[in-house]
C-alpha positions, 0 to 999 in steps of 0.5 A, spaced: 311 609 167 308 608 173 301 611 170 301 607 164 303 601 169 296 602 172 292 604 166 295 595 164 293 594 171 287 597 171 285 595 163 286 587 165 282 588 171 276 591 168 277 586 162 276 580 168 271 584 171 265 580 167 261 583 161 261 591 163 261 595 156 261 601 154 256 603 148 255 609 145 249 612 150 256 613 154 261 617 148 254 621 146 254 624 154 262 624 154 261 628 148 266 624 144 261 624 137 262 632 137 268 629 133 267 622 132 261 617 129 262 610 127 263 610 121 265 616 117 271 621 119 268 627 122 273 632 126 277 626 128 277 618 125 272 614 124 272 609 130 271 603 125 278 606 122 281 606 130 279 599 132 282 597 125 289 601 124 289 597 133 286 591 132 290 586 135 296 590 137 295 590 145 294 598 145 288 599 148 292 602 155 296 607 150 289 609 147 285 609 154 291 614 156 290 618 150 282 619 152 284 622 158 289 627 156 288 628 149 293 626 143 296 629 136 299 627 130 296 620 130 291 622 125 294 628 122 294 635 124 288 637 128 290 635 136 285 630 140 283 634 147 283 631 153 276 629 155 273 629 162 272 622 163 274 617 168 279 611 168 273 607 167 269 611 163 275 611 158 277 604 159 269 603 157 269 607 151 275 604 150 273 597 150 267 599 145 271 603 141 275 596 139 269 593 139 267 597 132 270 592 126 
């Protein structure tokens, strides 16, 4: 709970903090596009399919947890691993992430 208290606070903070955004420069050097692409399901989902399954659901402190420890049966059998990211890189690749509607 306290972890997921300062992801909230961190995420608010961050969101506060001016037009700071990820792009998709920052998830091909985190490796993220190994598994996912913008618009078409790869290893993982597309993200276009993320920002819309979490658009508007407040669940972007759940997802930039997911990020950094990696997660499973959200969407389906294959795990998401956890990734070698800072929290503000994860709360960057977050925000970009939802950003694809």
């Amino acid at each position: 709970m306290k972890a997921m208290s300062v992801v909230l606070l961190a995420t608010a903070g961050l969101m506060l903090s001016g037009p700071v955004r990820a792009n998709e420069g920052l998830a091909k050097a985190k490796n993220c596009m190994a598994c996912h692409a913008v618009d078409k399901k790869l290893v993982g989902p597309a993200y276009k399919e993320v920002a819309a399954k979490y658009a508007g659901k407040g669940r972007d402190a759940r997802l930039v947890e997911t990020v950094m420890k990696g997660g499973k049966g959200n969407w389906g059998e294959v795990p998401m691993p956890p990734n070698n990211v800072t929290l503000e890189e994860a709360m960057l690749l977050v925000a970009w992430v939802m950003d694809q509607k």
